[in-house]
TIRO-2110 file (N, C-alpha, C; in Angstrom, 1 decimal):
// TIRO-2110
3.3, 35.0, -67.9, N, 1, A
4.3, 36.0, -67.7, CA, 1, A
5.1, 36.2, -69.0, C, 1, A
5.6, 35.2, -69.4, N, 2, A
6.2, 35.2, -70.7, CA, 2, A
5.5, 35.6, -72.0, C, 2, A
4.2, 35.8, -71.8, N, 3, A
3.7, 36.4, -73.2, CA, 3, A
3.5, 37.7, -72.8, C, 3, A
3.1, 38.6, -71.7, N, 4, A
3.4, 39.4, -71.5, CA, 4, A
4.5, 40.1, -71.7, C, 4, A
5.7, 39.9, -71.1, N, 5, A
7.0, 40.5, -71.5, CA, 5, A
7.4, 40.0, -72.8, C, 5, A
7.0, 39.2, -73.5, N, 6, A
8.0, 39.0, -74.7, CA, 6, A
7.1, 39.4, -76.0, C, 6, A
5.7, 38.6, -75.4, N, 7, A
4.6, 38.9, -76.9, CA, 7, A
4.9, 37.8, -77.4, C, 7, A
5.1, 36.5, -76.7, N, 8, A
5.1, 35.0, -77.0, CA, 8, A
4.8, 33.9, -76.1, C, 8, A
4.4, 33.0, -76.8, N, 9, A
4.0, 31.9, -76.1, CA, 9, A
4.9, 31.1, -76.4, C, 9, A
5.2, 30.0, -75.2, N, 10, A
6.3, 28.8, -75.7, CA, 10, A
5.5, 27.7, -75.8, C, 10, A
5.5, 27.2, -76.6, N, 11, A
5.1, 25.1, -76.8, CA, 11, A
5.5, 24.3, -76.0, C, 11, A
6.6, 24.8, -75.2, N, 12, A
7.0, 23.8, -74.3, CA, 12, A
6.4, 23.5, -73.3, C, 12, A
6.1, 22.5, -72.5, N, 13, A
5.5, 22.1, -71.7, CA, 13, A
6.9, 21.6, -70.6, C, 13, A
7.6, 21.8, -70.6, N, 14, A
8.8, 21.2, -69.8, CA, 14, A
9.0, 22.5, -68.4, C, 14, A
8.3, 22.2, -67.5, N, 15, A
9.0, 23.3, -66.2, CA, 15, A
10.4, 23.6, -66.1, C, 15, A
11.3, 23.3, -66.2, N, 16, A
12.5, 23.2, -66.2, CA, 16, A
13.0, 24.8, -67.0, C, 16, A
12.5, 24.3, -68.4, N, 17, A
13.0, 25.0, -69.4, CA, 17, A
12.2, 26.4, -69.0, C, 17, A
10.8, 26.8, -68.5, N, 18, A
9.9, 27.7, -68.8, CA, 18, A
10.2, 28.3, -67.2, C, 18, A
10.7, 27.4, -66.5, N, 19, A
11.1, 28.5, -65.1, CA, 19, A
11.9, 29.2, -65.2, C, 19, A
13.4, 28.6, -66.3, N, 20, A
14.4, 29.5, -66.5, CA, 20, A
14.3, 30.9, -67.9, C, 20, A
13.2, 30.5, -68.3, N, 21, A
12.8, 31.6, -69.3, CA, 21, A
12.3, 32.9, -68.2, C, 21, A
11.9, 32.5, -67.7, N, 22, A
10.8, 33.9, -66.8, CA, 22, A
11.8, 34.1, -65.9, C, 22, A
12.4, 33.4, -65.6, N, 23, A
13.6, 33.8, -64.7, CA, 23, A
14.6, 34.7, -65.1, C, 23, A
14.8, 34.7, -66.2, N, 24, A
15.8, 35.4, -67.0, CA, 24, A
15.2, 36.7, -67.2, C, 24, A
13.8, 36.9, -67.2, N, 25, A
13.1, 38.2, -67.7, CA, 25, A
12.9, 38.7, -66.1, C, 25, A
12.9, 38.4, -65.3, N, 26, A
12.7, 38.3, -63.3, CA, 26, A
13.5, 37.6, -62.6, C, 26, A
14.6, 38.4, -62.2, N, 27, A
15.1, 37.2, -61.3, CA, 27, A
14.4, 36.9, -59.9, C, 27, A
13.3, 37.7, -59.4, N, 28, A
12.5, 37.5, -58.6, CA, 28, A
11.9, 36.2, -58.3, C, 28, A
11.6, 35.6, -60.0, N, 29, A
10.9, 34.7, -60.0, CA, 29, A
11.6, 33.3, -59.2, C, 29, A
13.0, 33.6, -59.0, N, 30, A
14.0, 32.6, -58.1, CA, 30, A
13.5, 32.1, -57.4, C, 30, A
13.2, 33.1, -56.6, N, 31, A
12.6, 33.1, -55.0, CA, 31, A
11.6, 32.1, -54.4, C, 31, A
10.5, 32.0, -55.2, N, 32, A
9.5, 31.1, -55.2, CA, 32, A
9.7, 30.0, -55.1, C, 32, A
10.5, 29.4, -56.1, N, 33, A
11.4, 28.2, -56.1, CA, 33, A
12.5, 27.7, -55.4, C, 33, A
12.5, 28.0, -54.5, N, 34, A
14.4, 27.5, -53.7, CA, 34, A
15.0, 26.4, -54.3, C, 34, A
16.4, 26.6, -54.5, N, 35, A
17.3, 26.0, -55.0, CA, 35, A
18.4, 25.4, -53.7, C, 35, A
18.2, 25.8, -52.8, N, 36, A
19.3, 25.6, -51.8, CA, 36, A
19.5, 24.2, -50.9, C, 36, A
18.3, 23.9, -51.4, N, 37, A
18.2, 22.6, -50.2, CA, 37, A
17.8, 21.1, -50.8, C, 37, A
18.8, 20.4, -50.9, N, 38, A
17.9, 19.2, -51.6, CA, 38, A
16.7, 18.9, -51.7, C, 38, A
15.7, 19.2, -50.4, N, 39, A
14.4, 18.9, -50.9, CA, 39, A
13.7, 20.0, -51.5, C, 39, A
14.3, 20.6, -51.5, N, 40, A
13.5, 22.4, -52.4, CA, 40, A
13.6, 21.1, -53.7, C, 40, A
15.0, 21.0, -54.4, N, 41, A
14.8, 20.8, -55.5, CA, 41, A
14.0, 19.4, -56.3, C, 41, A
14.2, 18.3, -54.9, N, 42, A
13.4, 17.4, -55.2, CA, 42, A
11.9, 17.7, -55.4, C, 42, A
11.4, 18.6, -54.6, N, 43, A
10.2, 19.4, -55.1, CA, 43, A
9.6, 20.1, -56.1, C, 43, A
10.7, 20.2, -56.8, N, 44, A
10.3, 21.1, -58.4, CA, 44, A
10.2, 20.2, -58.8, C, 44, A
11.3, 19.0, -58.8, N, 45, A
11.2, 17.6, -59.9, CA, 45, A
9.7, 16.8, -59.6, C, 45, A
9.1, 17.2, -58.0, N, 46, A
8.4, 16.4, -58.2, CA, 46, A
7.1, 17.3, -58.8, C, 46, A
7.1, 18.1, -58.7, N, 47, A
5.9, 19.0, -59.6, CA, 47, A
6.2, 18.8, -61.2, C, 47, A
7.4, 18.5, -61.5, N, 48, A
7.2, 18.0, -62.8, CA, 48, A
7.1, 17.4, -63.8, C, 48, A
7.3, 16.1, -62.5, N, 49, A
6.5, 14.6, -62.8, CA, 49, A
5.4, 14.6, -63.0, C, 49, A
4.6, 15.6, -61.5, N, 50, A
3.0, 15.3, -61.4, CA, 50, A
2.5, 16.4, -62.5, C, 50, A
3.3, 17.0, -63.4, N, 51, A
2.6, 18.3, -64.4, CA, 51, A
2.6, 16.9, -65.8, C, 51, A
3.4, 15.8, -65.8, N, 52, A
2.9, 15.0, -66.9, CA, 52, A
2.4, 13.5, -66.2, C, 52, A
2.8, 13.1, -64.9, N, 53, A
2.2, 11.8, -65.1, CA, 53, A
0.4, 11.8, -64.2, C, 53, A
0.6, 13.2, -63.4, N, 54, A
-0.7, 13.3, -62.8, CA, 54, A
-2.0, 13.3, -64.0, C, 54, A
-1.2, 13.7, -65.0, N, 55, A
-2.8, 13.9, -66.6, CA, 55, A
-2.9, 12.3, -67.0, C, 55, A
-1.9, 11.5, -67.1, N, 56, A
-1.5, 10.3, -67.8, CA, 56, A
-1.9, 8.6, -66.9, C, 56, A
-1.5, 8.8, -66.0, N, 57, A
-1.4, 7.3, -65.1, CA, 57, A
-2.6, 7.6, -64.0, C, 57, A
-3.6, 7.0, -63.6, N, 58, A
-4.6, 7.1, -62.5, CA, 58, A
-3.9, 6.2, -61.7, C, 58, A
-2.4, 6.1, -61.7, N, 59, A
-1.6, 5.1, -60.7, CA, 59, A
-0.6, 6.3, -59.8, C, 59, A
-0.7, 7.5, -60.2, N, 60, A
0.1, 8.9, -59.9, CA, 60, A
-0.2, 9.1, -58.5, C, 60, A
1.0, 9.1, -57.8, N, 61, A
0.4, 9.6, -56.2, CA, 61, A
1.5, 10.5, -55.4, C, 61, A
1.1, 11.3, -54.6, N, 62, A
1.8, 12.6, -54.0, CA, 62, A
0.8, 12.7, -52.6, C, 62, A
2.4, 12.7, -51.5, N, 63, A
1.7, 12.3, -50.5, CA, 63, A
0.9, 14.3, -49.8, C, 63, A
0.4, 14.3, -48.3, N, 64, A
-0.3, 15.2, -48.2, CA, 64, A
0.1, 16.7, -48.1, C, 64, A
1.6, 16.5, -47.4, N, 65, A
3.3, 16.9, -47.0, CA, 65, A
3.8, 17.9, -48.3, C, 65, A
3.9, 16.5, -49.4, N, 66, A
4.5, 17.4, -50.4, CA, 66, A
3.5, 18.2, -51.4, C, 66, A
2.1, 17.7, -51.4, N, 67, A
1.0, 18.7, -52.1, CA, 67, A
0.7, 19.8, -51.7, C, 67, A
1.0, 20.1, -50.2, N, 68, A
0.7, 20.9, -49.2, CA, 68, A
1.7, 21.9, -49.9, C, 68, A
3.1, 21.5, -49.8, N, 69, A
4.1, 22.3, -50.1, CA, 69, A
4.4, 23.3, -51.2, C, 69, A
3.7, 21.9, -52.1, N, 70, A
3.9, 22.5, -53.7, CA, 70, A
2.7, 23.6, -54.0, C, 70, A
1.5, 23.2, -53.1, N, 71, A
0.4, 24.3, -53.4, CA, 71, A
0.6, 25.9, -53.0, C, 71, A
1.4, 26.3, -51.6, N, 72, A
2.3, 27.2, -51.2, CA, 72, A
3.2, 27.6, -51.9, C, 72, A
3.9, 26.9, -52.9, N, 73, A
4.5, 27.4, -53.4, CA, 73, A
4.0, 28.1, -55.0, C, 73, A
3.0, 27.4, -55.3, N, 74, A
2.3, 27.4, -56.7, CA, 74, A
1.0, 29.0, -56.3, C, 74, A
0.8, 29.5, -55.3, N, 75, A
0.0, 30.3, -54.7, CA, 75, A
0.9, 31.2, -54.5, C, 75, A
2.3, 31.4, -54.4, N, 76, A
3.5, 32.3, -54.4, CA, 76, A
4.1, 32.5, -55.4, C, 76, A
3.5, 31.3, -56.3, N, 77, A
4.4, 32.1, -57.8, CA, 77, A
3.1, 32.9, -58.2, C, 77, A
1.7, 32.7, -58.6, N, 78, A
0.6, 33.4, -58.5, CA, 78, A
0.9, 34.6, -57.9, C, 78, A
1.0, 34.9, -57.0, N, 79, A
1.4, 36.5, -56.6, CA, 79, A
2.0, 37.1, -56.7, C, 79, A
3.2, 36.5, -57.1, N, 80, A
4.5, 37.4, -57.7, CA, 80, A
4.6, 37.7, -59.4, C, 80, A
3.8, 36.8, -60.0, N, 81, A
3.6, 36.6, -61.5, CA, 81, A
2.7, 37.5, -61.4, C, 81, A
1.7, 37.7, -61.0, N, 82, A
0.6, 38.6, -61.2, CA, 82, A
1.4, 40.3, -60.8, C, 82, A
2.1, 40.0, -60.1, N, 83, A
3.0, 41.9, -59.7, CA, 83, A
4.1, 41.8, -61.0, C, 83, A
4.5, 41.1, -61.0, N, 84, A
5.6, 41.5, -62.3, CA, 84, A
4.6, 41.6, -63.6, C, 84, A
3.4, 40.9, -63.9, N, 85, A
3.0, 41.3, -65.2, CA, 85, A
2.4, 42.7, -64.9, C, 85, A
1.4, 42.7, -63.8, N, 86, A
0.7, 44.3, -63.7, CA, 86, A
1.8, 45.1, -63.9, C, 86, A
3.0, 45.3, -63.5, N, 87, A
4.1, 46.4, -63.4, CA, 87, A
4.3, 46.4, -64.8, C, 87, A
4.5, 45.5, -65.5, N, 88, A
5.0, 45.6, -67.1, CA, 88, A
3.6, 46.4, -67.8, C, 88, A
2.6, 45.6, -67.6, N, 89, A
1.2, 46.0, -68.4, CA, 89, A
1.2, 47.6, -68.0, C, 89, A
1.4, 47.6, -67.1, N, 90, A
1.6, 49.5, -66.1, CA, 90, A
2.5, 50.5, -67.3, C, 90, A
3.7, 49.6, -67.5, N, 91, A
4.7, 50.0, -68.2, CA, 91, A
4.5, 50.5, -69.3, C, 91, A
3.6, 49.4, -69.8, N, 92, A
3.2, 49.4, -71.8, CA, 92, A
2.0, 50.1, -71.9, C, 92, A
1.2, 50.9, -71.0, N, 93, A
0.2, 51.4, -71.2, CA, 93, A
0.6, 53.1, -70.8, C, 93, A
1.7, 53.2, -70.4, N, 94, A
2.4, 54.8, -70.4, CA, 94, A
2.9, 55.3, -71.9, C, 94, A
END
């Protein structure tokens, strides 16, 4: 989404930093992610553990509960990421 709307790629590998980029260009993209509830957010932290220790440690483990959750939610940013770039790509081809 971010090379789309901006015509760049970031190096960063940190979720944190790259949710609040696309966020800023979509505030839509909020939505996906709930902020309201302690376990919403323990949830993003844990997606961002398993986006570096799941590649690194064959000791990495996530129970069926929270994979279940995070895949729902990772299938809901896919759908909303895909409508905000087609609407821009829609945009840049007028």
């Amino acid at each position: 989404m971010l090379l789309v709307h901006t015509f760049y790629t970031p190096h960063s590998h940190n979720l944190g930093v790259l949710r609040a980029q696309a966020e800023r260009i979509d505030p839509q993209l909020a939505e996906v992610w709930p902020r309201d509830a302690k376990r919403d957010r323990a949830m993003f932290e844990k997606l961002k553990e398993a986006y570096v220790k799941a590649r690194y440690s064959r000791h990495y483990s996530i129970d069926e509960d929270e994979l279940s959750w995070l895949g729902d939610r990772v299938a809901e940013l896919g759908r909303v990421v895909e409508m905000i770039c087609a609407r821009r790509i829609e945009a840049l081809s007028r």
